[in-house]
C-alpha positions as CSV (number, residue, x, y, z in Angstrom):
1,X,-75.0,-37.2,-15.1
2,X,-72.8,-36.9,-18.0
3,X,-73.2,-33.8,-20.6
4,X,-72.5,-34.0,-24.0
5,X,-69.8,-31.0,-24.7
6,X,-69.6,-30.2,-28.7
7,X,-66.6,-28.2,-29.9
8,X,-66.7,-24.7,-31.2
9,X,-64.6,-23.6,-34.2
10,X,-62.4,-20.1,-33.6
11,X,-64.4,-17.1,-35.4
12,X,-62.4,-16.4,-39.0
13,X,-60.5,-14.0,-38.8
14,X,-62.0,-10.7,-40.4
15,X,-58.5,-8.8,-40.6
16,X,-56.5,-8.1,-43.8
17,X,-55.3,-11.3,-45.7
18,X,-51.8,-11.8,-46.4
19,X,-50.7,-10.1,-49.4
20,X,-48.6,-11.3,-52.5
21,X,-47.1,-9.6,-55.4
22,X,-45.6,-12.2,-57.3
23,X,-42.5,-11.8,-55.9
24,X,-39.9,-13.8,-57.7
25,X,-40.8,-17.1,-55.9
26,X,-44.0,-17.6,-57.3
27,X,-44.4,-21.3,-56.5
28,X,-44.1,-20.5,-52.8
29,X,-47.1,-20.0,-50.4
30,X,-47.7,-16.3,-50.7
31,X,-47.4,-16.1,-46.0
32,X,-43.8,-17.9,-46.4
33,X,-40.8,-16.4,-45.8
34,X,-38.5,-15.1,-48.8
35,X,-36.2,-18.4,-49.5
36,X,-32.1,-17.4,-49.1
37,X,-30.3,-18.6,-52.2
38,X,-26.8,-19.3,-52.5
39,X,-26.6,-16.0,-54.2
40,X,-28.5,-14.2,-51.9
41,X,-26.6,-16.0,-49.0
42,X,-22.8,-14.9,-50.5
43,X,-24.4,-11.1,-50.9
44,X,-24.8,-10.9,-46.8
45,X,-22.2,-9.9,-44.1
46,X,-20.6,-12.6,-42.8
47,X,-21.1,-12.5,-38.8
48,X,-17.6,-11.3,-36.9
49,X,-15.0,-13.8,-35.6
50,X,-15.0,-15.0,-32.2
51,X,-11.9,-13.5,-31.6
52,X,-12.6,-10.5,-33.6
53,X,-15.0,-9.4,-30.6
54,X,-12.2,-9.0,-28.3
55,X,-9.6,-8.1,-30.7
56,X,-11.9,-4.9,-32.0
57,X,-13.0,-3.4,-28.8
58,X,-10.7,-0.1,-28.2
59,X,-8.8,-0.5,-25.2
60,X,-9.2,1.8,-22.6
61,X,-6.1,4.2,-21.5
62,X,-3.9,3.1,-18.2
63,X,-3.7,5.2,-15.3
64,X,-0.3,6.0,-15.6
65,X,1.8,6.9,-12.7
66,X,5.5,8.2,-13.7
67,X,8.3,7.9,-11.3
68,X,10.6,10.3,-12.7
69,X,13.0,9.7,-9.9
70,X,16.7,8.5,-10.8
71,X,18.7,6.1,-8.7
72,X,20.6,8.5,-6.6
73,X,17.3,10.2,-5.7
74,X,15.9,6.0,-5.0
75,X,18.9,5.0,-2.8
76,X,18.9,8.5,-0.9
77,X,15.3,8.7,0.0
78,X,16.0,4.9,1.1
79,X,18.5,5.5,3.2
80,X,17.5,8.8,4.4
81,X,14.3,6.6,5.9
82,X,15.5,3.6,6.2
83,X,16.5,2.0,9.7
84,X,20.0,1.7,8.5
85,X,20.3,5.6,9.1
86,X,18.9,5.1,13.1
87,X,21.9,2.4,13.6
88,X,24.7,4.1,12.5
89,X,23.9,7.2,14.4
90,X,22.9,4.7,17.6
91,X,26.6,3.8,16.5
92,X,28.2,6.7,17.2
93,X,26.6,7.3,20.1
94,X,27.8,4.0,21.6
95,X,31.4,5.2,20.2
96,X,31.2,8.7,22.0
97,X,30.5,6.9,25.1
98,X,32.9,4.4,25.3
99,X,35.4,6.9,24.4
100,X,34.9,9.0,27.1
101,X,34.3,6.3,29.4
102,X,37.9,4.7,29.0
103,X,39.4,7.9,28.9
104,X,38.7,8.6,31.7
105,X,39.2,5.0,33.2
106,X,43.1,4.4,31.8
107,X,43.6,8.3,32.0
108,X,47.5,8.8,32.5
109,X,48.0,5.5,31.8
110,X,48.7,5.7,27.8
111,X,51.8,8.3,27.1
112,X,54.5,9.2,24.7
113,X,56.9,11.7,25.8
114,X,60.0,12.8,23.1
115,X,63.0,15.1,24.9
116,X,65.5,17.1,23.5
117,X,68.9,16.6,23.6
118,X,69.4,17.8,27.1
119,X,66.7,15.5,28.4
120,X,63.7,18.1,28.2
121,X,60.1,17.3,27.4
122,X,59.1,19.1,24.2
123,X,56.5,17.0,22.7
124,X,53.9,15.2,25.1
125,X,51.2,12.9,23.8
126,X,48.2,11.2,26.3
127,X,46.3,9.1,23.8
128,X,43.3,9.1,26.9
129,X,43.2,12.6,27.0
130,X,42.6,13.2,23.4
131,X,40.3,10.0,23.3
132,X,37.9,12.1,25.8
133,X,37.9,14.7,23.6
134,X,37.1,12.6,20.6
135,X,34.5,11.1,22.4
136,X,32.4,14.2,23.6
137,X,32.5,15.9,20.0
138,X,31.1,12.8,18.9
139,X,28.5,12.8,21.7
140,X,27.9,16.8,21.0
141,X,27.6,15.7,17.2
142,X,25.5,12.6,17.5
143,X,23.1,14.7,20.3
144,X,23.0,17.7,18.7
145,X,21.3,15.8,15.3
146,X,18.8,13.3,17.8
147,X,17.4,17.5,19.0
148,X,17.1,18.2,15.3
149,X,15.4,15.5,14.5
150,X,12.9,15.5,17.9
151,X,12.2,19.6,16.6
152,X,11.7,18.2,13.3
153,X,8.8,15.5,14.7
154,X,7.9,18.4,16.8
155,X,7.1,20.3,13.7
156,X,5.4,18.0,11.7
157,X,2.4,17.5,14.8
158,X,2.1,21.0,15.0
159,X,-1.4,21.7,15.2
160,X,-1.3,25.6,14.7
161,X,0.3,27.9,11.7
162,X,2.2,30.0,11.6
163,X,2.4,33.4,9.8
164,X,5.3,35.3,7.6
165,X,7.2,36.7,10.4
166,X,7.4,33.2,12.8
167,X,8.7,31.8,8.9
168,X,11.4,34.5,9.0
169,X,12.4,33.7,12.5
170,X,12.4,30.0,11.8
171,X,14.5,30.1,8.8
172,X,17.3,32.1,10.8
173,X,17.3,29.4,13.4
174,X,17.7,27.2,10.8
175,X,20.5,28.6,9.1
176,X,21.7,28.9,12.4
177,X,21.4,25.0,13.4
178,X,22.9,24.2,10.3
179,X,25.8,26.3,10.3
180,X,26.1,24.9,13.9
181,X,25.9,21.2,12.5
182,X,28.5,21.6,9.8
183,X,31.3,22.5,12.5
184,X,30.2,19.9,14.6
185,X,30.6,17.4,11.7
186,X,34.1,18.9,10.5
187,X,35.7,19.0,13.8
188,X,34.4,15.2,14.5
189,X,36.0,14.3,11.1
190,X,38.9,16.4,11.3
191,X,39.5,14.7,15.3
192,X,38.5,11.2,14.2
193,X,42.1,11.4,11.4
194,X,44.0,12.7,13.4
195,X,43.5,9.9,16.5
196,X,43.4,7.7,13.7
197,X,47.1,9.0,13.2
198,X,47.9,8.8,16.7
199,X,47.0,4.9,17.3
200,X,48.6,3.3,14.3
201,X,52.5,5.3,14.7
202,X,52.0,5.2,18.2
203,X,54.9,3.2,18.7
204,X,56.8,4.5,15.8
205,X,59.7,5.9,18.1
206,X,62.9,6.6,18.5
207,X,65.9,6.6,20.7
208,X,64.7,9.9,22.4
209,X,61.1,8.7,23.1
210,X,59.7,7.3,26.6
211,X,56.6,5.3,26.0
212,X,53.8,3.9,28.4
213,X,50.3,2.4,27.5
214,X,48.7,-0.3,29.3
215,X,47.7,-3.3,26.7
216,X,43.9,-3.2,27.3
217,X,43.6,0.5,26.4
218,X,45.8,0.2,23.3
219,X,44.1,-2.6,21.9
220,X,40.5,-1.1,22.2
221,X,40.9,2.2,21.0
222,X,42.9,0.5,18.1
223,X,40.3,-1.9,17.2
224,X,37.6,0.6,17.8
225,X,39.4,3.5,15.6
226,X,39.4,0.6,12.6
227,X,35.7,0.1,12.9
228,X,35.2,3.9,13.4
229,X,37.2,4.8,9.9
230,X,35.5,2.2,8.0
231,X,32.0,3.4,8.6
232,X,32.8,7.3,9.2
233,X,34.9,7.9,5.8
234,X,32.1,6.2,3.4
235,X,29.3,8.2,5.2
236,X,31.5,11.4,5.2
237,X,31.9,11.0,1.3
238,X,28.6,10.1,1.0
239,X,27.7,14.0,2.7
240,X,30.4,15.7,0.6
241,X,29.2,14.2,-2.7
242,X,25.5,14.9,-1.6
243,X,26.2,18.5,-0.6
244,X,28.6,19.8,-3.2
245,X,27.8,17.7,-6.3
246,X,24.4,15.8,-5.6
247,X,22.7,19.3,-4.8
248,X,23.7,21.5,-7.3
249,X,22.1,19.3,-9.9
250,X,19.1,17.8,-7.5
251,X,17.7,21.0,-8.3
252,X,17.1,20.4,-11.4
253,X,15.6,16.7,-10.8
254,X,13.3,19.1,-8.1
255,X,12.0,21.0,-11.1
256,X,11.1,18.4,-13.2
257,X,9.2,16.6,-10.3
258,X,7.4,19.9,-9.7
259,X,7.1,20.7,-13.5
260,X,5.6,17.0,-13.7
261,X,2.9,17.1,-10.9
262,X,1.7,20.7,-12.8
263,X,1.5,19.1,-15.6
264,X,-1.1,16.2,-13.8
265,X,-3.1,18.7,-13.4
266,X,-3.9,19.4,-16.7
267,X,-3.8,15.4,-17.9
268,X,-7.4,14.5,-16.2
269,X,-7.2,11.2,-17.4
270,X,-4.0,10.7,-16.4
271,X,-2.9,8.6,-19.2
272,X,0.2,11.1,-19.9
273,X,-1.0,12.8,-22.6
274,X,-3.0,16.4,-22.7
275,X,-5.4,15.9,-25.3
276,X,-8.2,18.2,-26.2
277,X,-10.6,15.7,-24.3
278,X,-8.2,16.8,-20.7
279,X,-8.6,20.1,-22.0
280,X,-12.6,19.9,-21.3
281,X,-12.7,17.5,-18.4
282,X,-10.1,20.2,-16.7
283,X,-12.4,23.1,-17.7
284,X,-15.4,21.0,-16.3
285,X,-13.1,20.5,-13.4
286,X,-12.6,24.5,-12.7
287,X,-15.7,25.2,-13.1
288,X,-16.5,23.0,-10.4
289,X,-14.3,25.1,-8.0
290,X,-15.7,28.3,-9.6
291,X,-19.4,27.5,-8.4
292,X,-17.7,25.6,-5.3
293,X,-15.3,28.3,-3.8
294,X,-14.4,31.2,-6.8
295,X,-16.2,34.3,-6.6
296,X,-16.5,34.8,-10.7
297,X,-20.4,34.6,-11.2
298,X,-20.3,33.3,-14.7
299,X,-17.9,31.3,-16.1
300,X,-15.2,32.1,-18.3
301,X,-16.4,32.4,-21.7
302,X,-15.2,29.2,-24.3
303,X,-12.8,31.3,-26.2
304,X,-11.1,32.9,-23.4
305,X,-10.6,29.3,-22.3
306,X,-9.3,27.4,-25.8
307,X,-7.1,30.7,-26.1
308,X,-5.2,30.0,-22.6
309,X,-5.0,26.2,-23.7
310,X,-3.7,27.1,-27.1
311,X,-1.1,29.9,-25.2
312,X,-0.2,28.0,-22.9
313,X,-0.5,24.1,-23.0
314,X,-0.6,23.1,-26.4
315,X,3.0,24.0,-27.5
316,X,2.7,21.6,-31.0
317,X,0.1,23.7,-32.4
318,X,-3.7,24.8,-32.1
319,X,-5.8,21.8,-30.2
320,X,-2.6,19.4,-30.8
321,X,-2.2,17.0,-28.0
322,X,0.9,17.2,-26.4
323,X,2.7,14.1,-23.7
324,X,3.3,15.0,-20.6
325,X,7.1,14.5,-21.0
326,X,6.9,16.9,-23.7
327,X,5.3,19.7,-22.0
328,X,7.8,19.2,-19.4
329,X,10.8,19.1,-21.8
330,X,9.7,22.0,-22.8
331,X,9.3,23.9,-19.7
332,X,12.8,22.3,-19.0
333,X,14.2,24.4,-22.3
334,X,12.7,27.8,-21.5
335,X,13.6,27.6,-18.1
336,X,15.8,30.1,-16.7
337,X,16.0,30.7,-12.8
338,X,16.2,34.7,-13.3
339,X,13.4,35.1,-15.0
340,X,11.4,32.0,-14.9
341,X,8.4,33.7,-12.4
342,X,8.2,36.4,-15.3
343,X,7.9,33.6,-18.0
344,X,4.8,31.4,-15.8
345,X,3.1,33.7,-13.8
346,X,0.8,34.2,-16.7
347,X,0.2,30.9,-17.2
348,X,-0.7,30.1,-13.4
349,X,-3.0,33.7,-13.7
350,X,-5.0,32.5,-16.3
351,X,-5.0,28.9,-15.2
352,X,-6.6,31.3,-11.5
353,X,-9.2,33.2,-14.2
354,X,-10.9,30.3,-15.0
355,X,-12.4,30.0,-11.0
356,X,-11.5,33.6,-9.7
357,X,-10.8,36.9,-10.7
358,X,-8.1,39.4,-10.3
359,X,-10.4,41.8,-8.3
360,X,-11.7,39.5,-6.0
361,X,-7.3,38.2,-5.5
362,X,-6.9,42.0,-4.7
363,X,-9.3,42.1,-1.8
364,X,-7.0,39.4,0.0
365,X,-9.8,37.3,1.2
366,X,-9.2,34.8,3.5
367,X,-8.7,31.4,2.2
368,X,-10.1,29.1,5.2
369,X,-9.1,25.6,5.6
370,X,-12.8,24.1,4.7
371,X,-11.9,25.8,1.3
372,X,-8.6,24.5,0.6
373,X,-9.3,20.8,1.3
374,X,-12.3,21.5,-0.9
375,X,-9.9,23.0,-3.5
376,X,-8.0,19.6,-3.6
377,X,-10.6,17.3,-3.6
378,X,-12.7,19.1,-6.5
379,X,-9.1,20.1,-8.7
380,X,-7.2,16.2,-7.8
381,X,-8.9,14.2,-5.3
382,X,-6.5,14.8,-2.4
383,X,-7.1,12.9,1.0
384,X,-8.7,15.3,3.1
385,X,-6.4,14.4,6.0
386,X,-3.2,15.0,4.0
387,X,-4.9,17.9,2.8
388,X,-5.4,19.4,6.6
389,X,-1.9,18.6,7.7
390,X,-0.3,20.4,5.1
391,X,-2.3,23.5,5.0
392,X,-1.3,23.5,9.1
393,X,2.3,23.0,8.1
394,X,3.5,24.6,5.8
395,X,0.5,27.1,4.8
396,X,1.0,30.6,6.3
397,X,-1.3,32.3,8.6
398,X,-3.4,34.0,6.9
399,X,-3.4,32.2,3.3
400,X,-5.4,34.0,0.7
401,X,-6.4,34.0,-2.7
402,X,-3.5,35.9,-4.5
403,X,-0.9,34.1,-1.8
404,X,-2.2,30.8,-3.1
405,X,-1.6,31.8,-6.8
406,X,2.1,32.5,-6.0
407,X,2.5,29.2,-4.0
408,X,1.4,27.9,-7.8
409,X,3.9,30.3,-9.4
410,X,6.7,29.0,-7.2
411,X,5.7,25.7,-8.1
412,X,6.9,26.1,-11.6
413,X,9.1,28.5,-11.4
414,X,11.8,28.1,-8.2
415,X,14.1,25.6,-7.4
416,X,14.9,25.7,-4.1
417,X,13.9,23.0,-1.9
418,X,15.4,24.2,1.1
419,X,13.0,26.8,0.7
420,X,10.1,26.8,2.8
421,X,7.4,29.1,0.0
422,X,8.8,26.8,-2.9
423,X,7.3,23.7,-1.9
424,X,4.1,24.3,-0.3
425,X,1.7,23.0,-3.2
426,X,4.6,20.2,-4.3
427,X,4.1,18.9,-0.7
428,X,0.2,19.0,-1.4
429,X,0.6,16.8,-4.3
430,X,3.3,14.2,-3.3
431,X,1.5,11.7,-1.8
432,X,2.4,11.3,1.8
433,X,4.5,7.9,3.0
434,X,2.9,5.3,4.9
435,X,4.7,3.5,7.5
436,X,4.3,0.2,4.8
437,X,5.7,2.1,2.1
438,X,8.8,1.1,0.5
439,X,10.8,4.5,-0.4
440,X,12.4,2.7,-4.0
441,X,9.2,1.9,-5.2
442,X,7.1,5.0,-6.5
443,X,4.4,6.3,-4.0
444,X,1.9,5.7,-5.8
445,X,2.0,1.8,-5.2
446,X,2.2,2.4,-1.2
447,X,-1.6,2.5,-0.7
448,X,-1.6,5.9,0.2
């Protein structure tokens, strides 16, 4: 059965009608959109470039990582840590022994005798005899530094800390041990010339001289005192330039590197530049350890805060930006090792206001490890593992508040790097050297 299905027409639409107020196209349907002249067309913006988009777009600041290092400072930490170092030592050691051993094995049998006129002995030389003592102040020398080194490994996997007076003790032993080491080194230099002297005029004699060396002996200690001098001398210049030339002035380079990782503090973005915008994510950043370990209860108020900036940081004028290379030239020019704690120690106790006060610092309260690796994370992201090692190290037993604002104080303020409480929080902030890492490059590309 088929049904007959008749369309229906929509309802009209009861709504307002389109409008028209004789605009200026009057011959156009008054619902059409406005027609775009050429006139109208040249009045518009014309849309950006395709490479205008990219060309435009403000390009965002590079985490820059500054290795103010100079060669010498390259090549030394390189060869300080390189396997180079283990070999020569392993070196010496195979030299001590096989002194000794053929010193005792052809002893008597390498002489010179000189007599007097009336056929007395006055001058005696037994080449084996003083190649046995060669030998074992080599030995003593090249042993004495592999025990150094094993209570230096020993040190760093210590897993307790210790407090102010085991430091004192520690640093006597040490100036001990180096004292100790120096003689050891002169005497080996000093008896490695003057067999050196022996072997080559050897047979330089003369009518009234009776000589007697077997062959075998001769030729080896010859050979092996040439090989000896060519690696001892350039390492032995290497240690006098180092100690009385190298040093004198690496403590400078030491201050700038510490001058340079205070000044990271401040650069949050770490684009080298302090700019008023570091200025607040730092103050954001201290008030994070205020609420996270500080004991203030309000923060310190905003003019208290641009006034320690402007003090303090800012050093080409009131909310200037200022490089990090600046700041650090600048530190470099007021920098006096007399009176240089005097000059920074306000900085560092303002820089402590913003998180702590000096009440709470006077009650010498105990700074526990959970709070010091939470310190570093919060202030600059430090690896909690690096973190926990160096407060075990080199942290003393107990660490407080006010002792960790002079660790800061000493950061900027003494050069000594021999000196165990000037380079507590510059070993916090160097980042630590992975077994990968190549020493010439900077640290911060060794994927620590």
């Amino acid at each position: 059965m088929s049904k007959n299905v008749h369309p229906i027409s929509p309802p009209e639409y009861s709504g307002p009608g389109p409008s028209f107020d004789g605009g200026p196209n009057t011959g156009v349907y008054p619902g059409a959109v406005e027609i775009m002249t050429p006139d109208r067309i040249a009045d518009t913006t014309p849309p950006p470039a395709y490479d205008s988009i990219f060309i435009n777009q403000r390009q965002s600041k590079p985490n820059v990582h500054h290795d103010d290092r100079n060669l010498w400072e390259k090549v030394h930490e390189w060869f300080e840590f390189s396997v180079l170092q283990q070999i020569i030592w392993l070196g010496a050691l195979a030299f001590a022994i096989s002194y000794i051993v053929f010193g005792l094995k052809y002893a008597g049998h390498c002489y010179r005798k000189k007599y007097d006129g009336k056929g007395k002995t006055i001058e005696e030389e037994d080449l084996p005899l003083f190649m046995k003592a060669e030998g074992g102040v080599l030995c003593a020398l090249v042993l004495y530094v592999f025990f150094w080194r094993l209570l230096f490994i020993c040190d760093r996997r210590r897993t307790h800390r210790i407090n102010k007076a085991d430091l004192e003790g520690r640093k006597k032993c040490g100036g001990y041990l180096f004292f100790f080491c120096c003689g050891l080194c002169f005497a080996t230099f000093v008896l490695c010339i003057i067999g050196a002297t022996k072997v080559f005029q050897f047979h330089d004699v003369s009518k009234n001289h009776t000589l007697k060396c077997d062959q075998e002996f001769y030729n080896f200690y010859h050979d092996a005192k040439i090989g000896q001098m060519m690696v001892l001398i350039p390492y032995a210049l290497y240690v006098i330039v180092s100690m009385f030339i190298v040093i004198p002035k690496a403590k400078n380079w030491f201050m700038r590197h510490k001058w340079r990782q205070w000044a990271s503090l401040l650069d949050a973005d770490q684009d080298g530049i302090i700019s008023s915008d570091d200025m607040e994510r730092t103050n954001n950043t201290l008030e994070q350890l205020r609420l996270a370990i500080g004991d203030r209860r309000t923060a310190l108020n905003a003019d208290a805060q641009k006034k320690w900036w402007n003090d303090h940081i800012f050093k080409r004028g009131t909310n200037k930006h200022i490089s990090v290379d600046d700041y650090v030239t600048y530190l470099e020019g007021i920098y006096n090792p007399a009176d240089m704690r005097n000059k920074m120690r306000p900085v560092i106790t303002g820089f402590f206001n913003f998180f702590s006060t000096p009440d709470f610092r006077k009650k010498n309260c105990i700074l526990a490890e959970e709070d010091f690796i939470k310190f570093w994370a919060i202030l600059k992201n430090v690896d909690k593992v690096h973190c926990r090692n160096i407060y075990i190290r080199h942290f003393l037993n107990p660490s407080t508040m006010e002792s960790f604002l002079e660790d800061f104080v000493a950061l900027v303020s003494y050069n000594d790097f021999f000196d165990e409480n000037t380079i507590r929080v510059h070993t916090v902030l160097k980042p630590p050297r992975s077994a990968t890492c190549d020493p010439i490059c900077h640290p911060s590309f060794c994927g620590v």
